[in-house]
Backbone as ProteinMPNN parsed JSONL, in Angstrom:
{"seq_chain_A": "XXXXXXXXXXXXXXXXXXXXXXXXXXXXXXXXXXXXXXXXXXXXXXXXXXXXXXXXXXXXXXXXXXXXXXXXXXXXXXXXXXXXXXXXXXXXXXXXXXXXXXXXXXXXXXXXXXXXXXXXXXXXXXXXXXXXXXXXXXXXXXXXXXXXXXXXXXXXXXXXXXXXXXXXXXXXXXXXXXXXXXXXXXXXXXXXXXXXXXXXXXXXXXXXXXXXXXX", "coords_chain_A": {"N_chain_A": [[117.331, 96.741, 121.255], [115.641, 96.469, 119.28], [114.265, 93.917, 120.092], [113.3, 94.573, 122.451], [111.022, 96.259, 121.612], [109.56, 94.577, 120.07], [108.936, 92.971, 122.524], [107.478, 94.871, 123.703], [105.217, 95.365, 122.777], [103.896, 92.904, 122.09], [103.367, 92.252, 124.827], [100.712, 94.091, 124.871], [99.16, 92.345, 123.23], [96.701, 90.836, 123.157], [95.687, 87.657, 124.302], [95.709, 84.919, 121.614], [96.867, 86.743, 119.883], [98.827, 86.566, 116.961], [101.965, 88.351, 116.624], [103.09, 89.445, 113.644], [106.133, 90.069, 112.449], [106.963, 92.675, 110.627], [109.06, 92.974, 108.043], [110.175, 93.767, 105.828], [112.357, 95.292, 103.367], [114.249, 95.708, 105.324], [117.533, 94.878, 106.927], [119.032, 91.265, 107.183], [120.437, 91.157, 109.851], [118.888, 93.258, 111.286], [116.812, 90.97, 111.879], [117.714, 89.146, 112.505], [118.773, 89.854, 115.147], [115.985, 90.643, 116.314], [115.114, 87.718, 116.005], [116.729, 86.216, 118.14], [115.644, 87.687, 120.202], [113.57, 85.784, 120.71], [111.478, 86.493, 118.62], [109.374, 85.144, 116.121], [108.497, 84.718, 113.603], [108.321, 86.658, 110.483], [107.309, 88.609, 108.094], [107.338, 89.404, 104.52], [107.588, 90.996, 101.379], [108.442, 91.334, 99.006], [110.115, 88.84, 96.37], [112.371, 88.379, 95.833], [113.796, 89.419, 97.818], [112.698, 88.163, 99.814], [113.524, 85.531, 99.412], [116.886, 85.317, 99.772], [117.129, 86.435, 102.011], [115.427, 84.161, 103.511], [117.291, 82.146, 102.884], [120.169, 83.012, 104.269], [119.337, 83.024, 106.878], [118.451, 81.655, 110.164], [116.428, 78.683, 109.799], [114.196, 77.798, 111.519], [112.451, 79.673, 111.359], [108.958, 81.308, 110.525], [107.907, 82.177, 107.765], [106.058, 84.568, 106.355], [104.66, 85.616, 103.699], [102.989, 88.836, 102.799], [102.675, 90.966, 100.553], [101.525, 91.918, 97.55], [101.53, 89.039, 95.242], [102.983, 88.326, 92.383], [102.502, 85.61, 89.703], [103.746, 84.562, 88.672], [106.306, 84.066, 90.305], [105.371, 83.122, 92.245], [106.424, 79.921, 92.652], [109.157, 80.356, 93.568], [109.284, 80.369, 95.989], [107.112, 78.774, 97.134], [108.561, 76.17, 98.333], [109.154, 76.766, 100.746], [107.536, 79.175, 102.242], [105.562, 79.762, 105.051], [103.338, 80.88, 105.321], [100.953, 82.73, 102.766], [99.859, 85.519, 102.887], [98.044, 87.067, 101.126], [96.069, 86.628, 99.066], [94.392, 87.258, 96.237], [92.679, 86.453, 94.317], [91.328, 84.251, 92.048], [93.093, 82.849, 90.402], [95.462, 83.069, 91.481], [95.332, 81.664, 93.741], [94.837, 79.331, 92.171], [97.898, 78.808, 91.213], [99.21, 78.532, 93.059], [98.588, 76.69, 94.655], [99.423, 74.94, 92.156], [101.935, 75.35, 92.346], [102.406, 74.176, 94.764], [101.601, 71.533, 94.765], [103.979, 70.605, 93.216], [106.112, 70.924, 94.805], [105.19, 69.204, 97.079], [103.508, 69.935, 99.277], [101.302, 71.287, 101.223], [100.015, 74.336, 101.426], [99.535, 76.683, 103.231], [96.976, 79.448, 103.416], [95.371, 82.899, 102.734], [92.933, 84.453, 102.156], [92.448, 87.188, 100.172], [90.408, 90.134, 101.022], [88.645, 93.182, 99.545], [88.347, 95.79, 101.645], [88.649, 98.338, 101.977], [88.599, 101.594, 100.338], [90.13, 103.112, 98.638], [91.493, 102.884, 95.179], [94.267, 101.493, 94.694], [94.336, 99.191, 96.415], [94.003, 95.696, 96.524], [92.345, 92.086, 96.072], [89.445, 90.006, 96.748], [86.56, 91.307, 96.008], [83.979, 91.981, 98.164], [80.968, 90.394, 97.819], [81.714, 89.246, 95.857], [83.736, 87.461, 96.725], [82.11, 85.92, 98.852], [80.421, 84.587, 96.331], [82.714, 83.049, 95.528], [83.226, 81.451, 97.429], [80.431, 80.19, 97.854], [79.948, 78.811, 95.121], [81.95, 76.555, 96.208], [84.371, 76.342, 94.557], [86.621, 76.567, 95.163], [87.681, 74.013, 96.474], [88.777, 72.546, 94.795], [91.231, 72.932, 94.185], [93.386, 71.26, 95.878], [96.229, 71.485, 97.295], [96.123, 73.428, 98.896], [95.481, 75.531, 101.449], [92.753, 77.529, 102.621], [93.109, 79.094, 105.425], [91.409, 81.695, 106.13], [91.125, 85.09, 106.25], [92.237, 88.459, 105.047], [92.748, 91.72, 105.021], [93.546, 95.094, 104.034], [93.152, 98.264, 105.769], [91.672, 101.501, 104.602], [94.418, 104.051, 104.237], [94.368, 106.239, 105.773], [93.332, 108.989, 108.781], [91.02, 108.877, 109.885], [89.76, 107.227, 112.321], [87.059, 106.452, 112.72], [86.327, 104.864, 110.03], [88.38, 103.627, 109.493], [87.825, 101.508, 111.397], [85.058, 101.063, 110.33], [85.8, 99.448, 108.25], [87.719, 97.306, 109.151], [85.287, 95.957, 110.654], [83.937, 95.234, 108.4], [85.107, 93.529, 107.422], [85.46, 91.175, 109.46], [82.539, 90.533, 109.822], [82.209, 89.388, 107.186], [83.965, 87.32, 107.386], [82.519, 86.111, 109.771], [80.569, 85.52, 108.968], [81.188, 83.419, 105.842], [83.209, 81.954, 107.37], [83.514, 78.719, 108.033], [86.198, 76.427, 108.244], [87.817, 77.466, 109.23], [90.745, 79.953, 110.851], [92.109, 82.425, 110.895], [92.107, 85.885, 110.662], [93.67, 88.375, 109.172], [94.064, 91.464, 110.157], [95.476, 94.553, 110.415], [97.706, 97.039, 111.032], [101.092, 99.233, 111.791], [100.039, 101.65, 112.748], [97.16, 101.043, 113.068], [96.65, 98.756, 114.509], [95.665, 98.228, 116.912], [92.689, 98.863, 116.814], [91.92, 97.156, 114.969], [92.26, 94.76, 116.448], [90.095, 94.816, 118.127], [88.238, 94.545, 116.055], [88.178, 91.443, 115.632], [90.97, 90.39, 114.553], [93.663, 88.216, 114.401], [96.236, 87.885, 113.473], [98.304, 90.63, 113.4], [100.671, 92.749, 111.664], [103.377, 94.213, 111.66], [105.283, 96.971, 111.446], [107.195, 99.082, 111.244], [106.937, 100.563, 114.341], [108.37, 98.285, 115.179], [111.171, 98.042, 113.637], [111.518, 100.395, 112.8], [111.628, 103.371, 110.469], [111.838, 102.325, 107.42], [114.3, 101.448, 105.062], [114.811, 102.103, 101.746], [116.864, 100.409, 99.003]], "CA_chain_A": [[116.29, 97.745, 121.001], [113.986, 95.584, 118.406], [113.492, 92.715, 120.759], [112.481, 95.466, 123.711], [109.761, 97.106, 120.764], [108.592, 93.416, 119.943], [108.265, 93.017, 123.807], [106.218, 95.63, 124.274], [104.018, 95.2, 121.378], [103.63, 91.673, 122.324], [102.698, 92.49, 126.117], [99.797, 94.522, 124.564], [98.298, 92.07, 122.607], [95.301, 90.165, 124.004], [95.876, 86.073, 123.764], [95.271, 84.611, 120.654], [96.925, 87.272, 118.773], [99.916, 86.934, 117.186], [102.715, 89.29, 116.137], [104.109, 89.546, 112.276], [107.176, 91.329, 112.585], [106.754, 92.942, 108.92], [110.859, 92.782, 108.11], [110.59, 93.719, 104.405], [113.361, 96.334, 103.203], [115.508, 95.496, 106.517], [118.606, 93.998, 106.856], [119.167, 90.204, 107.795], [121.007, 91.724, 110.526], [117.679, 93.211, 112.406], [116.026, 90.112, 111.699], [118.776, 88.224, 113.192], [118.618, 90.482, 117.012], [114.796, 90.167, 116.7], [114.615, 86.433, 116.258], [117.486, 86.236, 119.153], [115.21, 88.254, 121.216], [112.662, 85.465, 120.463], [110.324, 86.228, 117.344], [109.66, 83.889, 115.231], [107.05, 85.394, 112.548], [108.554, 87.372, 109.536], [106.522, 89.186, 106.427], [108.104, 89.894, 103.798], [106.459, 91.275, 100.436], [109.109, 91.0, 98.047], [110.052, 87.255, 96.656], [113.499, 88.244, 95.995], [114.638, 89.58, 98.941], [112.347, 87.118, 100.862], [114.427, 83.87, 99.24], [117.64, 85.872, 100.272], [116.873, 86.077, 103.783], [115.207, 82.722, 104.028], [118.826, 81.266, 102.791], [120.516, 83.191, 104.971], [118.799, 82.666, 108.124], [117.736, 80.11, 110.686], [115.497, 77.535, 109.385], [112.636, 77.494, 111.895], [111.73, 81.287, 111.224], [108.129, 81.18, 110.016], [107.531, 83.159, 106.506], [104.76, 85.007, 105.244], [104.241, 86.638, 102.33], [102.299, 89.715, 103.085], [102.372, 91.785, 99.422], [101.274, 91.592, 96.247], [102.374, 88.407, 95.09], [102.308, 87.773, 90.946], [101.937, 84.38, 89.956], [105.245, 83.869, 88.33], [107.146, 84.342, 91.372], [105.244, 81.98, 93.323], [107.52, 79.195, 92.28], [110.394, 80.744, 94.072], [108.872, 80.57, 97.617], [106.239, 77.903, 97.12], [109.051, 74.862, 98.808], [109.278, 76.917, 102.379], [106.909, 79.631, 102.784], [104.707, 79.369, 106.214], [101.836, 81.458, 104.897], [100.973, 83.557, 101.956], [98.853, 86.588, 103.355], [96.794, 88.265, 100.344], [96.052, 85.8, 97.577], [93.993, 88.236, 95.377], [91.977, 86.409, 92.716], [91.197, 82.249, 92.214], [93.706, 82.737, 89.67], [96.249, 83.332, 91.807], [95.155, 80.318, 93.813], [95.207, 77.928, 91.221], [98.802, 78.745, 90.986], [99.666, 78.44, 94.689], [98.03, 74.718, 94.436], [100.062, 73.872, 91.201], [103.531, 75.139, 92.771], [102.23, 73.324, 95.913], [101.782, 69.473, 94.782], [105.059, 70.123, 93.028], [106.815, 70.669, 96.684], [104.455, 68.108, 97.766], [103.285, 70.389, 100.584], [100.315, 71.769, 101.222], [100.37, 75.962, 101.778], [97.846, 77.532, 103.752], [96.585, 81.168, 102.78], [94.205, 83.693, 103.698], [91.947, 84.953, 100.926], [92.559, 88.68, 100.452], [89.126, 90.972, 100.796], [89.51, 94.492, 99.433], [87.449, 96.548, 101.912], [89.258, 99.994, 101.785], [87.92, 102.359, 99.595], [91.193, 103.076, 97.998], [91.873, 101.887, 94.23], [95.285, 100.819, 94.622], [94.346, 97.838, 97.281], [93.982, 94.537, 95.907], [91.576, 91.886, 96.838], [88.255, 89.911, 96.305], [85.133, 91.973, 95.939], [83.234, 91.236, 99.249], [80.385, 90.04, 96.971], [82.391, 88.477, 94.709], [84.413, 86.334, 97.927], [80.697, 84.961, 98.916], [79.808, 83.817, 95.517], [83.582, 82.072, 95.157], [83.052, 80.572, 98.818], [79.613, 79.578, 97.943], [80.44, 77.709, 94.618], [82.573, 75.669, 96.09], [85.072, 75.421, 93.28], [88.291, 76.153, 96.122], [87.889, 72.633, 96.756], [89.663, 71.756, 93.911], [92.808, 73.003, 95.089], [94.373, 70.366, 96.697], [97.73, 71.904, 98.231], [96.072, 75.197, 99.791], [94.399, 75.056, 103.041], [92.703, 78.279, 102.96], [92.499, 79.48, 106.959], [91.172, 82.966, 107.118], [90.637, 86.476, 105.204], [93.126, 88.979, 105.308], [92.418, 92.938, 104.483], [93.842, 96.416, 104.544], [92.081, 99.256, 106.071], [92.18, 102.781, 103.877], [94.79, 104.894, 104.951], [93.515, 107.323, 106.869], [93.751, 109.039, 110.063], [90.004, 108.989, 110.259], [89.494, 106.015, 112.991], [85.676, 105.573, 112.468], [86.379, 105.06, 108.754], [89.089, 102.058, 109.274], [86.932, 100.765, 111.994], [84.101, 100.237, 109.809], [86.408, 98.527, 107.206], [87.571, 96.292, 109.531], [84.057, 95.329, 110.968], [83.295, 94.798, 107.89], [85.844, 91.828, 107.181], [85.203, 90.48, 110.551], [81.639, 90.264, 110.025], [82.464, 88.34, 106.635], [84.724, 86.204, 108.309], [81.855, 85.144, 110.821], [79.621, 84.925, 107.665], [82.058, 82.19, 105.29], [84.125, 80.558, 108.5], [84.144, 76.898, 107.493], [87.23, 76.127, 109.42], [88.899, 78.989, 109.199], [90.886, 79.983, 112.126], [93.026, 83.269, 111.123], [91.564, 87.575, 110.42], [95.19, 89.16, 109.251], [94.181, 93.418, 109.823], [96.166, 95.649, 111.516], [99.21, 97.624, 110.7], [101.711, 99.606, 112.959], [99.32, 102.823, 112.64], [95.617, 100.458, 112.988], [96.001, 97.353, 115.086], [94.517, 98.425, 117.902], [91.301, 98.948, 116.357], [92.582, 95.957, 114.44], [92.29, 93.433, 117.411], [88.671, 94.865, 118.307], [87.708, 93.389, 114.878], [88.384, 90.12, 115.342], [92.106, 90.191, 114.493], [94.111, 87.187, 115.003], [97.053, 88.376, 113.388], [98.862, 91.694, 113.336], [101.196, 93.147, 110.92], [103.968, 95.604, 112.275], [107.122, 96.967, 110.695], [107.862, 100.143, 111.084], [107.232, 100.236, 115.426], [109.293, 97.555, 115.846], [112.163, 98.116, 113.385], [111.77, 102.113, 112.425], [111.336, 103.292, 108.68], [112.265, 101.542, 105.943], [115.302, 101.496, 104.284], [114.761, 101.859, 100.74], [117.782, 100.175, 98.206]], "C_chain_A": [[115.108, 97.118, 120.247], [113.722, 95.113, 119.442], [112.475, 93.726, 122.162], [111.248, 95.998, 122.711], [108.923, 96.03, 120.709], [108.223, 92.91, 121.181], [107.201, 93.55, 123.753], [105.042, 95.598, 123.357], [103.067, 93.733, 121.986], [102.526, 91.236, 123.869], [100.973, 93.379, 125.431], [98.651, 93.62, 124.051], [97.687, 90.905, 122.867], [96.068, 88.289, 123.459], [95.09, 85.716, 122.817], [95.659, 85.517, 119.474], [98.27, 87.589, 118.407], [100.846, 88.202, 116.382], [103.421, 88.629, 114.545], [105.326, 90.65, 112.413], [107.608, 91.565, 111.361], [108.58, 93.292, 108.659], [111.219, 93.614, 106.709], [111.623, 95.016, 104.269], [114.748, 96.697, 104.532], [116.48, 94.379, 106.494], [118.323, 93.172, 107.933], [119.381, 90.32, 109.544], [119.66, 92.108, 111.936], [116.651, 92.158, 112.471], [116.099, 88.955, 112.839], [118.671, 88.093, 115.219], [116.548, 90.058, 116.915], [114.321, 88.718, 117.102], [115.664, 85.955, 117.775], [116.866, 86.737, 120.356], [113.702, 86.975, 121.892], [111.116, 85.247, 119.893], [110.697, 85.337, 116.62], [108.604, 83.843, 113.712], [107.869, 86.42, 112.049], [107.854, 87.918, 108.868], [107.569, 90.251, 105.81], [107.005, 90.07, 102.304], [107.183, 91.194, 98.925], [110.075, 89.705, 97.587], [111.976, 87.549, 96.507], [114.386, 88.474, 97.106], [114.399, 89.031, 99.907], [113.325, 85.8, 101.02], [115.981, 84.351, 99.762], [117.993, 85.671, 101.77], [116.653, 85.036, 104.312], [116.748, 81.784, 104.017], [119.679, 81.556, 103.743], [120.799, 83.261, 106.497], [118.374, 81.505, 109.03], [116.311, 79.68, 110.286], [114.073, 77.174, 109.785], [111.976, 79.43, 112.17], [110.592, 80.747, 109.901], [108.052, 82.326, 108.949], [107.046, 83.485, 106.257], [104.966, 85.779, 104.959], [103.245, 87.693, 102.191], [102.201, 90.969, 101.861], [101.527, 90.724, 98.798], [101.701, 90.75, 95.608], [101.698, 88.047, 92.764], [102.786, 86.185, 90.591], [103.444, 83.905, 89.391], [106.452, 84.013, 88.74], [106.534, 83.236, 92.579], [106.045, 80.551, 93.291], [108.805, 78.877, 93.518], [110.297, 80.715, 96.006], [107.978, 79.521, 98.373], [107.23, 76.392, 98.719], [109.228, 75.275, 100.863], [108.045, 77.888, 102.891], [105.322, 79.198, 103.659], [102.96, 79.326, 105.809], [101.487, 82.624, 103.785], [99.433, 84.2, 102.461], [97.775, 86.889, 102.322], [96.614, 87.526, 99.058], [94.357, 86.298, 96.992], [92.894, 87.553, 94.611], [92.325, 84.637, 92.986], [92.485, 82.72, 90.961], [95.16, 82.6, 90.508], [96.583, 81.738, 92.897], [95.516, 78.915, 93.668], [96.892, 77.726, 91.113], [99.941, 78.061, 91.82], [99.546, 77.188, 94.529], [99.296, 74.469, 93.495], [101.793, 73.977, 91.897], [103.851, 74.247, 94.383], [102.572, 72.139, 96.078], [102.924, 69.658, 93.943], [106.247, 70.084, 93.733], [106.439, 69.567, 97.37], [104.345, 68.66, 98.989], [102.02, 70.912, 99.951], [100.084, 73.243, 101.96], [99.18, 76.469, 102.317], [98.124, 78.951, 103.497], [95.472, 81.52, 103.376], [93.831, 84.648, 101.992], [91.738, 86.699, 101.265], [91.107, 89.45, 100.427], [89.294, 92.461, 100.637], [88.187, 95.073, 100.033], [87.668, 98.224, 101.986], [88.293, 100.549, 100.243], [88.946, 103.209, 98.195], [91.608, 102.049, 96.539], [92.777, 101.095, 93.894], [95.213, 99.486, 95.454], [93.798, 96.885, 96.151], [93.0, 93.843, 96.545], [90.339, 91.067, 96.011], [87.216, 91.337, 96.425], [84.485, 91.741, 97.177], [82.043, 90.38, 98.704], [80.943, 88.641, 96.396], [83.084, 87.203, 95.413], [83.437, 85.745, 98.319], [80.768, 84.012, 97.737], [80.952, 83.125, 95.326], [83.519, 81.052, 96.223], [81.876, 79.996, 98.444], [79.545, 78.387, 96.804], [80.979, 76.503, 94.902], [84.031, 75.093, 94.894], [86.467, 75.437, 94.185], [88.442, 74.807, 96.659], [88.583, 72.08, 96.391], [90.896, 71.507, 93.896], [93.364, 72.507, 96.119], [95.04, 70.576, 97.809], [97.338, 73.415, 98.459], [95.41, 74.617, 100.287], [94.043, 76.835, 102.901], [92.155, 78.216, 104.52], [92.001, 80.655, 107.433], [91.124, 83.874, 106.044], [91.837, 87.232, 105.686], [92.648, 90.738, 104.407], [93.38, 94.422, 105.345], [93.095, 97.758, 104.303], [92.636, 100.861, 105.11], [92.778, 103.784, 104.724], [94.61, 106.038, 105.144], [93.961, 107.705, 107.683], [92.28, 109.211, 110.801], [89.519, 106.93, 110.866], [88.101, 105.233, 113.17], [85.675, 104.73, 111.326], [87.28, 103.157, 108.944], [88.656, 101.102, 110.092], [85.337, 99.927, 111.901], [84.166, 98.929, 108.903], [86.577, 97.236, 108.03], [86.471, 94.887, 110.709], [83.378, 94.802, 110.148], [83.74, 93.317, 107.229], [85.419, 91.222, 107.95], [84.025, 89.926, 110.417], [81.308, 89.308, 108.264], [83.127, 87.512, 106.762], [83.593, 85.351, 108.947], [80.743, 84.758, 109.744], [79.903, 83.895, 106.543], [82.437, 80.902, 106.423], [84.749, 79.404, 107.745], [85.271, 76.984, 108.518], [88.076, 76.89, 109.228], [89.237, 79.61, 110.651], [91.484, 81.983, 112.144], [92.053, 84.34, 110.548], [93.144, 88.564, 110.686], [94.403, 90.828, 108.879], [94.886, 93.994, 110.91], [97.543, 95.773, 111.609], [99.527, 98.21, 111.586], [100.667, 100.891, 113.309], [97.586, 102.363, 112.927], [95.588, 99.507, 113.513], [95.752, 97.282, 116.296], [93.002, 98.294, 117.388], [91.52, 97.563, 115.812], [91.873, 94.756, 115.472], [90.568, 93.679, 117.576], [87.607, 94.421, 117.754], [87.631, 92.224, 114.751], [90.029, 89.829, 114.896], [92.486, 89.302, 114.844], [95.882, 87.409, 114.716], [97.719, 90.124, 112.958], [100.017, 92.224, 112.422], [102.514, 94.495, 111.177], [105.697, 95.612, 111.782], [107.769, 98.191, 111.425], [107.827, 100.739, 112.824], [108.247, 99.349, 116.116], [110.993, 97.666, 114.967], [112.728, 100.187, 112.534], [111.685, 101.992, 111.03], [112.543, 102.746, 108.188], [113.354, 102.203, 105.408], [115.374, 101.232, 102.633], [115.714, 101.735, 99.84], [117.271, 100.793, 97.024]], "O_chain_A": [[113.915, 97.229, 120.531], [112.857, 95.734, 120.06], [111.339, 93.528, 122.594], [110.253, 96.156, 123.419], [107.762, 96.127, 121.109], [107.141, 92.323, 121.163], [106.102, 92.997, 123.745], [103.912, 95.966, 123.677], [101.86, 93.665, 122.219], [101.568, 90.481, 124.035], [100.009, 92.783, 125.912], [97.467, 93.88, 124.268], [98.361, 89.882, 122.747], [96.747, 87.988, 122.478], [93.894, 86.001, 122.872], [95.161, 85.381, 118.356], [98.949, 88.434, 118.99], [100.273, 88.919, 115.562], [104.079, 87.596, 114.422], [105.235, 91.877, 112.457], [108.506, 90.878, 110.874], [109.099, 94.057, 109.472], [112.351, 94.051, 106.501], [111.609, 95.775, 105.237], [115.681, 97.497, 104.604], [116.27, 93.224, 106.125], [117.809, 93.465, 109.013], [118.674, 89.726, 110.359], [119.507, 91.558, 113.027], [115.618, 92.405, 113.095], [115.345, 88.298, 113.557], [118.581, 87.206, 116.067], [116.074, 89.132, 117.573], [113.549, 88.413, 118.012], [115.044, 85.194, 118.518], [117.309, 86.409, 121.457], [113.06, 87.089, 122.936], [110.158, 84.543, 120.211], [111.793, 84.815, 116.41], [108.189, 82.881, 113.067], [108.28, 87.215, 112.894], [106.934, 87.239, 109.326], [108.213, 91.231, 106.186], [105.941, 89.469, 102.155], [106.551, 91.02, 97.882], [110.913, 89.434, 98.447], [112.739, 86.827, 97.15], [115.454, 87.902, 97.324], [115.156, 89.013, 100.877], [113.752, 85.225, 102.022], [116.416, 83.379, 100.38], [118.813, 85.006, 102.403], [117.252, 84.656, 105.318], [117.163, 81.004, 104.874], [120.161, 80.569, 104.3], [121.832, 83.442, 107.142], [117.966, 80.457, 108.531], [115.276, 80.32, 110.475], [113.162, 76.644, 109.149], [111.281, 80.006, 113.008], [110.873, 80.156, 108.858], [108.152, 83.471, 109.389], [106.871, 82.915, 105.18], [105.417, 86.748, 105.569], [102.466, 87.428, 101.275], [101.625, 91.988, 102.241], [101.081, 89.604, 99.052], [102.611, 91.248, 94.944], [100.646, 87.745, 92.2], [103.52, 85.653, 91.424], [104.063, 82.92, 89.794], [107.47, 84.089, 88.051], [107.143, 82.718, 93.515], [106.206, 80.18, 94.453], [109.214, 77.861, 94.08], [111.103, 80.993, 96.895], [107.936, 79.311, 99.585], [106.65, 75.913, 99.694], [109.352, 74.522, 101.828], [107.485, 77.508, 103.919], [104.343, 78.605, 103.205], [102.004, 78.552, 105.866], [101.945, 83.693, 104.186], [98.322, 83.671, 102.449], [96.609, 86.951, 102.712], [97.103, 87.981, 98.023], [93.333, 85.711, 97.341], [92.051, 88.362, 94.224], [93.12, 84.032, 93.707], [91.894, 83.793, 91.088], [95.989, 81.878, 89.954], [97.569, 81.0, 92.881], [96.022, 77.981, 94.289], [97.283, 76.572, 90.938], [100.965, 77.429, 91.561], [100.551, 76.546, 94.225], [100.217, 73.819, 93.988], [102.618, 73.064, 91.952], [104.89, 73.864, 94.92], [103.329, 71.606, 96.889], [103.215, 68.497, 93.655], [107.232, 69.41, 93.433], [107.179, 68.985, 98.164], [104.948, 68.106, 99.908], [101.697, 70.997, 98.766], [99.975, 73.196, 103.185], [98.065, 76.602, 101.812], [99.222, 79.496, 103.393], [94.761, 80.92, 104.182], [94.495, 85.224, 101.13], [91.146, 87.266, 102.183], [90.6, 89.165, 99.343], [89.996, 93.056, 101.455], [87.126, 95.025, 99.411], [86.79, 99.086, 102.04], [87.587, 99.937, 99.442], [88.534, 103.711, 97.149], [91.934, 100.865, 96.621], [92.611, 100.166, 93.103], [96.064, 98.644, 95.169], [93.27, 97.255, 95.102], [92.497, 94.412, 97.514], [90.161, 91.326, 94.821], [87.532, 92.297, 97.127], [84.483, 90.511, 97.117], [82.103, 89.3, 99.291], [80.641, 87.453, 96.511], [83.063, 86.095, 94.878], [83.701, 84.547, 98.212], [81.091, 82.837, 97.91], [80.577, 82.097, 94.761], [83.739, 79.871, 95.956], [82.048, 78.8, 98.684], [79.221, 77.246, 97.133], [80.747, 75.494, 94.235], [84.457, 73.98, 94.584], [87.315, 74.556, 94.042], [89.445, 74.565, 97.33], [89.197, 71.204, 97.0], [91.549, 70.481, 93.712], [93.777, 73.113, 97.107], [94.788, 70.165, 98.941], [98.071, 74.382, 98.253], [94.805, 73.58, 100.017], [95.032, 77.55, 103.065], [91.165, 77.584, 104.89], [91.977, 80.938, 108.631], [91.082, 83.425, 104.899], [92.47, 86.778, 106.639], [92.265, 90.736, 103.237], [93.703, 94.671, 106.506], [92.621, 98.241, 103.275], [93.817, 101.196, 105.021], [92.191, 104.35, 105.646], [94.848, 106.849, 104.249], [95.065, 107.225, 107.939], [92.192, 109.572, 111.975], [89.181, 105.928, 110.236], [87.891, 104.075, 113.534], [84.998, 103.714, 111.485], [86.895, 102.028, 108.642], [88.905, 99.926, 109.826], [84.732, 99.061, 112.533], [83.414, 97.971, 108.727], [85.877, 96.244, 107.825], [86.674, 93.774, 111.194], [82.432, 94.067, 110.43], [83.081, 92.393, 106.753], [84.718, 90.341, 107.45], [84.011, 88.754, 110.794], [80.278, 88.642, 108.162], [82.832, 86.589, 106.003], [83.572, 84.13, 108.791], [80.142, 83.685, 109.797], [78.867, 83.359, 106.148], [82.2, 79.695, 106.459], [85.811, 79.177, 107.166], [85.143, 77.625, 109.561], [89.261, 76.606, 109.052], [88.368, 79.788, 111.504], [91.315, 82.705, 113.126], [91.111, 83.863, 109.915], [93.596, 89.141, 111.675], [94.216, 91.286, 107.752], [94.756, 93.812, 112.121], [98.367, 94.984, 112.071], [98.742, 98.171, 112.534], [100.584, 101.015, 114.531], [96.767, 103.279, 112.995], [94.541, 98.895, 113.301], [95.604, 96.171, 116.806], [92.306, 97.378, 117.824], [91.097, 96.727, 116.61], [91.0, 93.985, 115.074], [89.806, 92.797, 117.18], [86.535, 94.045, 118.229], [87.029, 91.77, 113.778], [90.229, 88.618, 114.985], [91.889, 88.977, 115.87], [96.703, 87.144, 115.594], [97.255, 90.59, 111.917], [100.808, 91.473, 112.993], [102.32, 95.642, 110.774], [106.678, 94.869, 111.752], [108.792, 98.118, 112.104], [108.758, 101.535, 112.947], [108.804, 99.522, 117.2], [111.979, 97.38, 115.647], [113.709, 100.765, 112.067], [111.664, 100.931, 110.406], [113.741, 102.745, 108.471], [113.373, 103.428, 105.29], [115.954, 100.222, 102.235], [115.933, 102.86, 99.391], [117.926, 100.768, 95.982]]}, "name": "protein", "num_of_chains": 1, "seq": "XXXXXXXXXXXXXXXXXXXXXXXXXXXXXXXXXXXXXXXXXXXXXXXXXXXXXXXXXXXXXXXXXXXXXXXXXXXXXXXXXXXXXXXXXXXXXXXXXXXXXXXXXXXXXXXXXXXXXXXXXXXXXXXXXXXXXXXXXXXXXXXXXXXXXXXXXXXXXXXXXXXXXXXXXXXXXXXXXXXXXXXXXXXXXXXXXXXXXXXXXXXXXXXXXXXXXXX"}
């Protein structure tokens, strides 16, 4: 039943865009039939139950970190994770780098932009992501490769509203670039509109594995 949902999801979505199969609060178990079905893209948002799963599971399942991540938890995820989705603040950054060169890897990320209108989202400033891109000081950071922006649209059911949000990442995306390849918007409820933005990656939990199981 997953792998037929991540089919059809998958058949939908234009080349060049891939599927996150958002896993968080699900057992190993549906992780297990999905990657059997042939996914290979996880997000997970919590570090404890991410390192859990990663131990438990096969080895070439790609990881990203798609919450809120605080800085003294990056540590714990720093030696495998693929990609950390929403890195919030140069502070957060700097941290990513230092738990980086002590893996001796180098972590690529996607620089979070808070365009929702909603106070609980997280995020640069759009403003504020120019003037850190235009400084130059992310240079310094060694062991991050930033590749891309990453934002969530205000939940809504008003589709002009999350369609402006995410026109409006897209069109700071094509305004920073540099070699930036990835635009993570679009949840199970918005990534249609999602892809129209520029999307490169997608975000989907609750289509492909049904609501959440909260412990």
């Amino acid at each position: 039943m997953v792998s037929e949902r991540i089919n059809s999801i998958k058949q939908a979505l234009p080349e060049g865009v891939r599927l996150v199969a958002v896993s968080k609060y699900h057992p190993a178990s549906l992780i297990q039939e999905a990657y059997d079905g042939g996914q290979r893209i996880f997000g997970e948002s919590h570090v404890q139950e991410l390192v859990g799963k990663y131990e438990a599971l096969p080895k070439d399942i790609e990881w990203h970190f798609i919450g809120h991540l605080q800085t003294n938890k990056v540590k714990y995820i720093a030696p495998f994770i693929s990609l950390i989705h929403a890195v919030d603040s140069e502070h957060l950054l700097k941290e990513i780098d230092k738990q980086a060169k002590r893996c001796q890897r180098t972590i690529p990320v996607l620089l979070e932009v808070r365009v929702a209108q909603e106070e609980t989202k997280y995020g640069f400033d759009p403003n504020e992501l120019l003037l850190f891109m235009e400084s130059g000081k992310w240079k310094q950071y060694t062991n991050v490769s930033i590749v891309g922006l990453m934002c969530m649209a205000t939940n809504t059911d008003d589709k002009a509203l999350i369609a402006s949000e995410f026109e409006q990442a897209h069109q700071l995306f094509l305004q920073i670039k540099a070699q930036w390849t990835e635009c993570s918007w679009g949840m199970s409820n918005d990534y249609m509109i999602a892809i129209q933005y520029g999307s490169t990656m997608v975000r989907i939990g609750s289509l492909i594995f049904g609501e959440r199981t909260y412990n």
